[in-house]
C-alpha positions as a Markdown table, in Angstrom:
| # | Residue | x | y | z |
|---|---|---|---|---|
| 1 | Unk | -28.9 | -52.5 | -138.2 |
| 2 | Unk | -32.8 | -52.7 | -137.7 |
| 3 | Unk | -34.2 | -51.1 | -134.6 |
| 4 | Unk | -36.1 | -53.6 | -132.4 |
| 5 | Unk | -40.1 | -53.0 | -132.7 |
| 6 | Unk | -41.5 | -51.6 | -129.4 |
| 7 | Unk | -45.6 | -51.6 | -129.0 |
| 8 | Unk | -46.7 | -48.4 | -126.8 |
| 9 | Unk | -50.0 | -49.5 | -124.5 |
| 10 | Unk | -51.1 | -47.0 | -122.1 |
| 11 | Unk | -54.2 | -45.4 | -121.2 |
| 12 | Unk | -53.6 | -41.9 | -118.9 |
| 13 | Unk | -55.9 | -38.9 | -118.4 |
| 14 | Unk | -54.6 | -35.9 | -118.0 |
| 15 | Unk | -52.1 | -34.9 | -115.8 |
| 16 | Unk | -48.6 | -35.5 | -114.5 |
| 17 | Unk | -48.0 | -39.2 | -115.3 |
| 18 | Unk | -49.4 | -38.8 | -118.8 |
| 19 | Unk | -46.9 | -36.0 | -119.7 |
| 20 | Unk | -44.2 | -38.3 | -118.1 |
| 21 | Unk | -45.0 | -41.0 | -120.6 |
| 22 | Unk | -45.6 | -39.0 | -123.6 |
| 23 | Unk | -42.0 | -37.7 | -122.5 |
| 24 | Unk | -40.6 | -41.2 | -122.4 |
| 25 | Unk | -41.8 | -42.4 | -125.7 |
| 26 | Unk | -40.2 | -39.4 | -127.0 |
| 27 | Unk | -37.1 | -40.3 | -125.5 |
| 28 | Unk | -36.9 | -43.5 | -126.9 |
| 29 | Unk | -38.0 | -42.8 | -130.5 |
| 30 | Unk | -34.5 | -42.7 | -131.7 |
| 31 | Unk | -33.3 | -46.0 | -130.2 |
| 32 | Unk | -36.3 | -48.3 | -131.3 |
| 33 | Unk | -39.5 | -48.5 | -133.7 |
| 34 | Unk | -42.3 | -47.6 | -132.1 |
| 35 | Unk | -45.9 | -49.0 | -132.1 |
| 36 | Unk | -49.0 | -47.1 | -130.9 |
| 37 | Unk | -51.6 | -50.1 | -129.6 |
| 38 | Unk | -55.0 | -49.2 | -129.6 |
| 39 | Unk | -56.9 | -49.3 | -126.2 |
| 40 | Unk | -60.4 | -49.3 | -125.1 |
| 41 | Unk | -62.7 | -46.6 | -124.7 |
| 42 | Unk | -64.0 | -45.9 | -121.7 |
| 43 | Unk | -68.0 | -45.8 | -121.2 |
| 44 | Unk | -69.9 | -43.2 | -119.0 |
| 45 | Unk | -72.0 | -45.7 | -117.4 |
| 46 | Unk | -70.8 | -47.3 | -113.8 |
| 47 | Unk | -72.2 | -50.4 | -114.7 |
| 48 | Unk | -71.2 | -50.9 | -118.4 |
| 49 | Unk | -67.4 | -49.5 | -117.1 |
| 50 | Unk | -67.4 | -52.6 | -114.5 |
| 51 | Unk | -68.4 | -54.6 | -116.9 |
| 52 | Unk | -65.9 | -53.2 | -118.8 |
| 53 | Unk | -63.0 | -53.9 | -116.3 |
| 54 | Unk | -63.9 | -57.4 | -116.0 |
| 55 | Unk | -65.1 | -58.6 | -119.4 |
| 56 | Unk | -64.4 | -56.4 | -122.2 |
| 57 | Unk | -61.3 | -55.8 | -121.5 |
| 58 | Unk | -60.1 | -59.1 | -121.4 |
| 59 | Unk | -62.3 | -59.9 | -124.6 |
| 60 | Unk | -60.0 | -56.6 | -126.0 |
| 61 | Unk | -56.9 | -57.8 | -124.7 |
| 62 | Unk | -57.0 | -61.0 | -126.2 |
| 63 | Unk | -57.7 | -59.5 | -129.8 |
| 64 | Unk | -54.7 | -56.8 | -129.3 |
| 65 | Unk | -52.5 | -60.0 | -128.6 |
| 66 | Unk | -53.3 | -61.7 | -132.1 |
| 67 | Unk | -52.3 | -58.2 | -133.6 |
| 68 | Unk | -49.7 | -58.1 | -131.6 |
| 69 | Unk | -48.2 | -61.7 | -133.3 |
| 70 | Unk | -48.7 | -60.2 | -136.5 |
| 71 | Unk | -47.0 | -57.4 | -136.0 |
| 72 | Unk | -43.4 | -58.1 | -135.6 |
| 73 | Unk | -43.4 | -56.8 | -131.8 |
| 74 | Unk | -40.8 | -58.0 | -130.3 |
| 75 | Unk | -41.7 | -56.4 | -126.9 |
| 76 | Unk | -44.2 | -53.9 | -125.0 |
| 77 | Unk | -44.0 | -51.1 | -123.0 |
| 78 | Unk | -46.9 | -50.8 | -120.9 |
| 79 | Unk | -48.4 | -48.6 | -118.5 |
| 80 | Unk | -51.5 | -47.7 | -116.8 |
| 81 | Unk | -54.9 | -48.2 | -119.3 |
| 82 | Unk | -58.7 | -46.8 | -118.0 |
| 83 | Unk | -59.4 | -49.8 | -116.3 |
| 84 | Unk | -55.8 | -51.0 | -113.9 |
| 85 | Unk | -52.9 | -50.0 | -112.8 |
| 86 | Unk | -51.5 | -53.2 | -114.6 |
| 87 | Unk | -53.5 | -53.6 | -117.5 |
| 88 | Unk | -54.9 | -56.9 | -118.8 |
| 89 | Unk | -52.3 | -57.1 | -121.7 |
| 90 | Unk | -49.5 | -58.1 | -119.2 |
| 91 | Unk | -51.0 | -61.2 | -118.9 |
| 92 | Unk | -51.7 | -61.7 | -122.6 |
| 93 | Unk | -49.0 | -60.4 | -124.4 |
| 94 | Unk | -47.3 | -62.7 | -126.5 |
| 95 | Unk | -44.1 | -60.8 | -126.3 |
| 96 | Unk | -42.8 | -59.9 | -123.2 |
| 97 | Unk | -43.4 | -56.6 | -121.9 |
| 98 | Unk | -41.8 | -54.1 | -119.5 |
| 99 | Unk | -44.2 | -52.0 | -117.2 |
| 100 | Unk | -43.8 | -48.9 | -116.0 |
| 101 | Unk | -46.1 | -48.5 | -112.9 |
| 102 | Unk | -46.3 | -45.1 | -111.1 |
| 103 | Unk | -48.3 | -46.2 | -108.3 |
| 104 | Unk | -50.9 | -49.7 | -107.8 |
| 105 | Unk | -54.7 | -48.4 | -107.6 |
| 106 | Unk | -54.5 | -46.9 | -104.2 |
| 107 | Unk | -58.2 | -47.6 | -103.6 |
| 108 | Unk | -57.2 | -51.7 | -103.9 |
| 109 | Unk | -54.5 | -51.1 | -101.7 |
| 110 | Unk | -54.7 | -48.2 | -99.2 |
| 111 | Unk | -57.1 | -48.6 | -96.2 |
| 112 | Unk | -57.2 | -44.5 | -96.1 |
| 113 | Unk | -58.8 | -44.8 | -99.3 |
| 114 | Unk | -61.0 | -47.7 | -99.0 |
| 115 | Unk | -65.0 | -47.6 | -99.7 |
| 116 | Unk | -66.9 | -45.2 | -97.9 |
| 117 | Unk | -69.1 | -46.4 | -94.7 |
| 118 | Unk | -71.4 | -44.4 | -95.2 |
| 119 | Unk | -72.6 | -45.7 | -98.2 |
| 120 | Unk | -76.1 | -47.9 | -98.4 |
| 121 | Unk | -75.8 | -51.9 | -97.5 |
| 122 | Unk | -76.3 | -52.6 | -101.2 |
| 123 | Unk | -73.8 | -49.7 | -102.2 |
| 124 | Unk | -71.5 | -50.7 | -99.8 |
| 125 | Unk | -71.4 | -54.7 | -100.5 |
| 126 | Unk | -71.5 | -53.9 | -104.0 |
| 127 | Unk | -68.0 | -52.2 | -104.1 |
| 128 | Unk | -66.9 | -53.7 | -101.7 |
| 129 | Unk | -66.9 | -56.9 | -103.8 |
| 130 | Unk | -66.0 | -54.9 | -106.8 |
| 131 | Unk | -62.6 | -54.0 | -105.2 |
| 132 | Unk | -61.9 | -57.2 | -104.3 |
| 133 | Unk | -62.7 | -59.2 | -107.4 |
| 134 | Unk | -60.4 | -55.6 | -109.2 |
| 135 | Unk | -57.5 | -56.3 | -106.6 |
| 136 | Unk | -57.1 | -59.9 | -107.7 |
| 137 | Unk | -57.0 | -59.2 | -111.1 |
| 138 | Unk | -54.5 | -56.3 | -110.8 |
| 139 | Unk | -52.1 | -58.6 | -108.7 |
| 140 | Unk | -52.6 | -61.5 | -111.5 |
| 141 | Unk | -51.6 | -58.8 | -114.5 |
| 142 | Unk | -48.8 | -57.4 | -112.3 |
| 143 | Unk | -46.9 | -60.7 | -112.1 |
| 144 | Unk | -46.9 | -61.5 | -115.7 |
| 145 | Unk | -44.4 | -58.4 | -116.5 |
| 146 | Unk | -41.4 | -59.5 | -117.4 |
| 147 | Unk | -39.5 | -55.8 | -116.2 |
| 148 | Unk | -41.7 | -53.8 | -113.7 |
| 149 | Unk | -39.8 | -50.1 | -113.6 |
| 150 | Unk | -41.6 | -47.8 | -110.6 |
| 151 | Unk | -41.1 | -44.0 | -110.3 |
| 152 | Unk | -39.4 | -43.5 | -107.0 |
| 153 | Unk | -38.0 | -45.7 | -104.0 |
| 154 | Unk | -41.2 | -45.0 | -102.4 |
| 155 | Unk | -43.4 | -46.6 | -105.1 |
| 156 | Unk | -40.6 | -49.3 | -105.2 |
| 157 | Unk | -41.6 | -50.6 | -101.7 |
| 158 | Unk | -46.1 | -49.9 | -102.3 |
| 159 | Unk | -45.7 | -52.2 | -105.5 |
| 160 | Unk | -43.6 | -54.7 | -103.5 |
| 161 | Unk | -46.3 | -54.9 | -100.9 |
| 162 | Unk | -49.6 | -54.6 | -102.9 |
| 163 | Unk | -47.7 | -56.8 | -106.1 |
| 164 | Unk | -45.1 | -59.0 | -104.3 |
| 165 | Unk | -42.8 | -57.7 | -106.8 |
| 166 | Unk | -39.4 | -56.0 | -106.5 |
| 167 | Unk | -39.3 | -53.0 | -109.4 |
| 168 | Unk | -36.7 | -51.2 | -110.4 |
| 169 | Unk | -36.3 | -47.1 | -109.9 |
| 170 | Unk | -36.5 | -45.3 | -113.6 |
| 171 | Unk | -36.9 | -41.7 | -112.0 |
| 172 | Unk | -38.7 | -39.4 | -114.2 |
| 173 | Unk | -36.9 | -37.1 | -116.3 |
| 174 | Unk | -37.9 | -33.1 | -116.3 |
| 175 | Unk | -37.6 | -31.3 | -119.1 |
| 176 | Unk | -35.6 | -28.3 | -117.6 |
| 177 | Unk | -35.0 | -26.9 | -121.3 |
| 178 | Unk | -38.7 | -26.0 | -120.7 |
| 179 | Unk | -39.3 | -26.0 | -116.9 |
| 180 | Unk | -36.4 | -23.3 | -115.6 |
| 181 | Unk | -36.3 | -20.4 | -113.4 |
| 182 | Unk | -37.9 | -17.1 | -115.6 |
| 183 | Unk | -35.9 | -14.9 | -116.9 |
| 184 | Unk | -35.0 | -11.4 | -114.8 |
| 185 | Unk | -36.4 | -8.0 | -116.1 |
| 186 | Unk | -34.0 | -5.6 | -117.7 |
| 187 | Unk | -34.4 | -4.0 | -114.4 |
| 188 | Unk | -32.5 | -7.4 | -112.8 |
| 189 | Unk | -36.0 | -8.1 | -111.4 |
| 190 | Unk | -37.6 | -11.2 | -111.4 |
| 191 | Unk | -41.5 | -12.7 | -112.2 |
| 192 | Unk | -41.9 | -13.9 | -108.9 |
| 193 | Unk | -45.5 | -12.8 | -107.5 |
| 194 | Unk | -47.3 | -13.3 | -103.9 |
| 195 | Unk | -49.3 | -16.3 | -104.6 |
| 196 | Unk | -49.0 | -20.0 | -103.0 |
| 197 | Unk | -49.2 | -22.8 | -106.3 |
| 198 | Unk | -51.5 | -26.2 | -105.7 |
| 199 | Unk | -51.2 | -28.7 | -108.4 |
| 200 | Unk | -53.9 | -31.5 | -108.2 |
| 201 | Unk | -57.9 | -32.4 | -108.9 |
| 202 | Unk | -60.3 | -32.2 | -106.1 |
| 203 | Unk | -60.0 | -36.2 | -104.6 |
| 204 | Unk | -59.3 | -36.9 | -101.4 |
| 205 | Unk | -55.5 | -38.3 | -102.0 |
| 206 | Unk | -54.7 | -34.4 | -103.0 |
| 207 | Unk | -56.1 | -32.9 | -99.7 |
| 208 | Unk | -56.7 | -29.9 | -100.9 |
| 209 | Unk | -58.8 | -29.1 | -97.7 |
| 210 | Unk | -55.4 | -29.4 | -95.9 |
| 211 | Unk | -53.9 | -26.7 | -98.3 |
| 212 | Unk | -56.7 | -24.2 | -97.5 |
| 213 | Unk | -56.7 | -24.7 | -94.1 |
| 214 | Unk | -53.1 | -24.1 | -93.6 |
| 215 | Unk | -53.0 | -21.1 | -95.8 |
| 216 | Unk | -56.2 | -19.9 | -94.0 |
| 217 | Unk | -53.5 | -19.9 | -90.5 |
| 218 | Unk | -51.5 | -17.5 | -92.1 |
| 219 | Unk | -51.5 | -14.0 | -90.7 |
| 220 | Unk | -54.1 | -11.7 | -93.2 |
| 221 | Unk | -51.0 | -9.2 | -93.6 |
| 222 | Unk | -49.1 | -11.9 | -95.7 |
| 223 | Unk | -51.6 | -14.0 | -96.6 |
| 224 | Unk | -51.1 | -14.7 | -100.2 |
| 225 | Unk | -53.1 | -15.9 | -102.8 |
| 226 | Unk | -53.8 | -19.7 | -103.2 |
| 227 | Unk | -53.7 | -20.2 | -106.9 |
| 228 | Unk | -55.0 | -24.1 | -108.1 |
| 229 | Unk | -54.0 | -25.7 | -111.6 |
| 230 | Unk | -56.6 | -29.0 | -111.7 |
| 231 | Unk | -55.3 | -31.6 | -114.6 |
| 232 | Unk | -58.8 | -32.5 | -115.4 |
| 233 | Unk | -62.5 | -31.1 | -113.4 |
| 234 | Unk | -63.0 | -28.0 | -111.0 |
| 235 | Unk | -63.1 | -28.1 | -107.3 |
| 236 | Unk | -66.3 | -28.9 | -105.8 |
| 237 | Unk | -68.2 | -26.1 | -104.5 |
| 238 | Unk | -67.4 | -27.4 | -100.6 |
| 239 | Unk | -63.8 | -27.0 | -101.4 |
| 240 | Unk | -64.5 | -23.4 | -102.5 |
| 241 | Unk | -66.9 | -22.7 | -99.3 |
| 242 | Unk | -63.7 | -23.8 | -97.5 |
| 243 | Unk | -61.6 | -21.3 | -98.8 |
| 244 | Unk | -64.1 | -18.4 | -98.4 |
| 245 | Unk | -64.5 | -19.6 | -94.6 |
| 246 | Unk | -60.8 | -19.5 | -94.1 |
| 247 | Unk | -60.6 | -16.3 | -95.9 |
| 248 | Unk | -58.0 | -17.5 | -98.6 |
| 249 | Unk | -58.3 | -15.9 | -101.6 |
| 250 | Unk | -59.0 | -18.7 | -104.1 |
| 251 | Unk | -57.9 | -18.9 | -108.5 |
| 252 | Unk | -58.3 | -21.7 | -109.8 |
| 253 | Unk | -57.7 | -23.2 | -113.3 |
| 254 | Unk | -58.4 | -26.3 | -115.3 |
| 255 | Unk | -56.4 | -27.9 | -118.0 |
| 256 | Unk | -53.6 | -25.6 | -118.5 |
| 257 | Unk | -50.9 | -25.5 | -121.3 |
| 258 | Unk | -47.7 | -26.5 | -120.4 |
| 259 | Unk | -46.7 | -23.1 | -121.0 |
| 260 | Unk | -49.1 | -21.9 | -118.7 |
| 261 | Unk | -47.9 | -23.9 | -116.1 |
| 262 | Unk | -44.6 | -23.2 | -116.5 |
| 263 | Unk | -45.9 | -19.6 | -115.7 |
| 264 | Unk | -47.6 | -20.5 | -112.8 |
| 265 | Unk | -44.5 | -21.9 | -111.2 |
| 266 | Unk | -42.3 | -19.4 | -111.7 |
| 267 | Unk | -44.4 | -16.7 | -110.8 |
| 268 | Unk | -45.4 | -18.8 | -107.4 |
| 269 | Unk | -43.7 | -17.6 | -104.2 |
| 270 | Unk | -43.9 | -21.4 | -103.1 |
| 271 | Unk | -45.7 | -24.8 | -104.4 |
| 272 | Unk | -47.4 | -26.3 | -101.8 |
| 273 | Unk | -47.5 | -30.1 | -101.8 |
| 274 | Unk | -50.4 | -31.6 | -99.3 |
| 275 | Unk | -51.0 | -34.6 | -101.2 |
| 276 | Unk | -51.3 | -38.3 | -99.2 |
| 277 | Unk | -48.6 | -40.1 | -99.7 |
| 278 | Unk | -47.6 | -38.7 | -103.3 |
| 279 | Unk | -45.9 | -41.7 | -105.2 |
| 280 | Unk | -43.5 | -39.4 | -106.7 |
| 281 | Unk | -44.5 | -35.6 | -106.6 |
| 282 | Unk | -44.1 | -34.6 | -110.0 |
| 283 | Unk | -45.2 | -30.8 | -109.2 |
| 284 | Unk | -42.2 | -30.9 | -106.6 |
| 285 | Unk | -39.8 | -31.3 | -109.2 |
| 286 | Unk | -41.1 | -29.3 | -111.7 |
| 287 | Unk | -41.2 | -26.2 | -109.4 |
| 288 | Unk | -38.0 | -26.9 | -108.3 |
| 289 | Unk | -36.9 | -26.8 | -111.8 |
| 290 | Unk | -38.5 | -23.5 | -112.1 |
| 291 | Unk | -36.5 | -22.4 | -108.9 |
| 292 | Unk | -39.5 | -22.1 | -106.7 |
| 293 | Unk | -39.3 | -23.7 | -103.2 |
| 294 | Unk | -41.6 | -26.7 | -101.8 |
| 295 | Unk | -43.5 | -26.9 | -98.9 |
| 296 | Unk | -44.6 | -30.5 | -98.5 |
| 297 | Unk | -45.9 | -32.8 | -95.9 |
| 298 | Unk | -43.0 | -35.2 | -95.2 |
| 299 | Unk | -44.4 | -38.1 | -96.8 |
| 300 | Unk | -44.2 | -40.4 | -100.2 |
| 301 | Unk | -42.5 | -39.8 | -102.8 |
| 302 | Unk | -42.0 | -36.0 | -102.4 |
| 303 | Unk | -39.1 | -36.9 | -99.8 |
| 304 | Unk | -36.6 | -37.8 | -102.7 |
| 305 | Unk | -37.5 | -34.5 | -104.6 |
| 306 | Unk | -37.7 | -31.7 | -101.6 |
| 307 | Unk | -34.5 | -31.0 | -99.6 |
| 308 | Unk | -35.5 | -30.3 | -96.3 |
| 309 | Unk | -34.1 | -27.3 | -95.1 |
| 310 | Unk | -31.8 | -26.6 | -98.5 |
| 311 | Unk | -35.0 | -26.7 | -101.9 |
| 312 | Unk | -38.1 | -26.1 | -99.1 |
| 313 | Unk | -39.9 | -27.7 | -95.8 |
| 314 | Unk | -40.8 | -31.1 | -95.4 |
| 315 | Unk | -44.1 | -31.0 | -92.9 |
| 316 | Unk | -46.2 | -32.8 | -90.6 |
| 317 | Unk | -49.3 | -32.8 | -92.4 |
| 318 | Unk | -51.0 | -30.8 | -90.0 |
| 319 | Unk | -52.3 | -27.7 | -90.9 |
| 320 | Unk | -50.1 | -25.2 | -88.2 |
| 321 | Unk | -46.6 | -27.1 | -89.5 |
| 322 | Unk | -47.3 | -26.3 | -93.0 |
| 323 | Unk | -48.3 | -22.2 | -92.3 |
| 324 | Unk | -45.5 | -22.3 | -89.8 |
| 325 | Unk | -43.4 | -23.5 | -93.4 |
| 326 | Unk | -44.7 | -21.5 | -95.4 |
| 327 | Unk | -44.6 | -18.2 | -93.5 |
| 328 | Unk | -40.7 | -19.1 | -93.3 |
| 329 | Unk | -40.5 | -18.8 | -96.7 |
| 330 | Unk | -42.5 | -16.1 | -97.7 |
| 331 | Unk | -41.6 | -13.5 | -95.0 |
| 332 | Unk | -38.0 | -14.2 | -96.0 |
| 333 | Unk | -37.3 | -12.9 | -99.4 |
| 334 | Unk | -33.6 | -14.1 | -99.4 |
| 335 | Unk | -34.6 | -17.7 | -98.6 |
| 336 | Unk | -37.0 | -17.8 | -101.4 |
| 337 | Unk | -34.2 | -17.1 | -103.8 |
| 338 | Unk | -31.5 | -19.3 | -102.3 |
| 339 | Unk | -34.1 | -22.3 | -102.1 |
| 340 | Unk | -35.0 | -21.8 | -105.7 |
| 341 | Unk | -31.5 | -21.9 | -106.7 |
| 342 | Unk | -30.3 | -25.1 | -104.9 |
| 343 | Unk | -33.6 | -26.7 | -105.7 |
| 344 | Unk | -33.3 | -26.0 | -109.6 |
| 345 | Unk | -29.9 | -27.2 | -109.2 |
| 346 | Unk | -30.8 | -30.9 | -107.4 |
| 347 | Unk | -33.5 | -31.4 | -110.3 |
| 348 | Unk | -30.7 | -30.8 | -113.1 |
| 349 | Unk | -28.5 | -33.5 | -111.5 |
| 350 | Unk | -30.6 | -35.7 | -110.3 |
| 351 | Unk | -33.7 | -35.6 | -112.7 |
| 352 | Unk | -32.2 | -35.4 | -116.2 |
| 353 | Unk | -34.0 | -36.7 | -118.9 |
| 354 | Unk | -30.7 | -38.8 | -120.3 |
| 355 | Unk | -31.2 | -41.0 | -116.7 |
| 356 | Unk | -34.5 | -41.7 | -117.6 |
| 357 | Unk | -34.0 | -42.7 | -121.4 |
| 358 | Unk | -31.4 | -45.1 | -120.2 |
| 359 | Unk | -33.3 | -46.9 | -117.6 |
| 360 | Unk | -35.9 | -47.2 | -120.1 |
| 361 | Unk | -34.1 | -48.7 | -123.0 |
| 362 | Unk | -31.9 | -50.2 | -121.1 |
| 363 | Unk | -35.3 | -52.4 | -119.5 |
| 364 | Unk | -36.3 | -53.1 | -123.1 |
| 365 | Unk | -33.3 | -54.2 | -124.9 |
| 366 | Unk | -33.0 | -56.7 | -122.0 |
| 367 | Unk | -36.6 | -58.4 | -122.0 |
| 368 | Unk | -35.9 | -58.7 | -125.9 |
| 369 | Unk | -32.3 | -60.1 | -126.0 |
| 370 | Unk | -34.2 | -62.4 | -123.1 |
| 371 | Unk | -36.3 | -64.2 | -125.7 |
């Protein structure tokens, strides 16, 4: 029997949710054909990329759908492109499509994260319309999915209040063939070093300022290094000013191999997890899986990853809760270990790869039997 023809349309920059789709189409590849779709590239310019959102990528959506009736596609999975959260091929497509969204653009939807004050009038009324012209658009695409498939409960209820739609949990799967607890030494010891692990780029969503300053609470005499992995640019040099003020001891690295950050984890005393409102936390589970404990402000996402008490600390996202956390953890070397172990353990049941394969196919074979 012929597999049913699947087109692939996404559009991710490096990081967390762009290993989680490269991991999906991986894990489909077996139960249907699969389709690469071409997407649009992205320019430099500010005011050629607006243009972009608003004209060319409607002009390019339109000519992908033509293809698309060519093709033999019987359906599309789709996630976020360069330009929205629900790409302008949900609205097009002449095949019905199922959309994983990890989170709507926060800066649409999140007053936290709304445009700066500060900015000139004409700055200021410019983006202002800009966002709101964007946010229309995104709702518009959002509703044309025929399956909308979210990341975790919490993204669940932010696409139901910035979409008006109800979406269906597809947790991500973690790849705990890679992601697992290090090996011990001949000598029965293990890799585990005396830093603090940040995953995240310097934006203000991460708060990497928050990290610092918590770290910067802890007594000198335990103090351990805060070691950053950035998916994509380096911290700004105000970040780094931070961390000298605080007297943390700052590493950072950007645009590691998977390898290496498998490293990083399991040689991490903790993974810290400061990040507003995280849609799912992907860091949270991946340390787990490497049997390192979480400190994380209680918030998001991360709450369905991070057993509080049992995996790590769920926080007030004030600096003096999260060094009171972390200082639990590191000055006890027992509660390290036995956090790492029952954390490793949640991930394997609750995060498998199989779970996520099914909720996926299982979303496609039913928009395509639908038609």
């Amino acid at each position: 029997m012929p597999k049913s023809k699947v087109g692939i349309y996404y559009d991710l920059p490096p990081g967390g949710a762009n290993r989680l789709m490269e991991g999906i189409v991986t894990s489909i590849a077996n139960d249907f054909e699969l389709v690469r779709l071409p997407v649009l590239s992205v320019s430099p310019n500010r005011l050629a990329r607006d243009r972009q959102n608003f004209v060319d990528s409607y002009i390019f959506a339109k000519q992908l759908s033509s293809q698309i009736k060519k093709s033999g596609i019987q359906a599309l999975l789709v996630s976020h492109d360069s330009f929205f959260a629900c790409p302008t091929i949900l609205s097009l497509s002449p095949v019905p499509t199922v959309l994983y969204c990890h989170e709507p653009t926060r800066a649409l939807f999140e007053p936290e994260l709304g445009v700066d004050p500060s900015l000139p009038l004409p700055n200021y009324i410019y983006e202002s319309l800009y966002r709101k012209v964007k946010k229309v658009l995104e709702k518009y695409n959002a509703r044309h999915a025929a399956k909308v498939l979210c990341n975790s409960c919490y993204s669940q209820q932010s696409i139901k209040h910035a979409y008006g739609l109800l979406a269906d949990v597809v947790y991500p799967g973690i790849d705990t063939g890679l992601f697992k607890p290090a090996p011990p030494s001949p000598q029965g010891q293990t890799l585990r070093g005396k830093s603090i692990l940040v995953i995240g780029n310097d934006e203000p969503q991460k708060r990497l300022s928050l990290a610092i300053t918590a770290i910067g609470l802890l007594p000198k005499n335990i103090r351990p290094q805060l070691n950053i992995i950035c998916p994509r640019t380096l911290p700004s040099k105000k970040l780094q000013d931070l961390a000298h003020r605080h007297g943390v001891k700052l590493s950072v690295k950007v645009g590691v191999s998977d390898q290496e950050l498998i490293y990083a984890y399991q040689t991490a005393l903790v993974t810290l997890v400061t990040a507003l409102r995280e849609p799912f936390g992907l860091s949270a589970a991946e340390s787990q899986a490497c049997g390192t404990p979480v400190v994380a402000t209680n918030e998001g996402g991360v709450r369905e990853i991070v057993q509080d008490g049992i995996s790590g600390y769920l926080t007030e996202d004030s600096p003096k809760t999260i060094a009171h956390a972390l200082s639990a953890i590191i000055t006890h070397h027992g509660k390290t270990h036995a956090m790492g172990l029952a954390g490793c353990s949640y991930v394997l049941s609750q995060f498998a790869w199989a779970n996520c394969t099914k909720g996926i196919t299982t979303a496609l074979n039913k928009v395509i039997s639908s038609q």
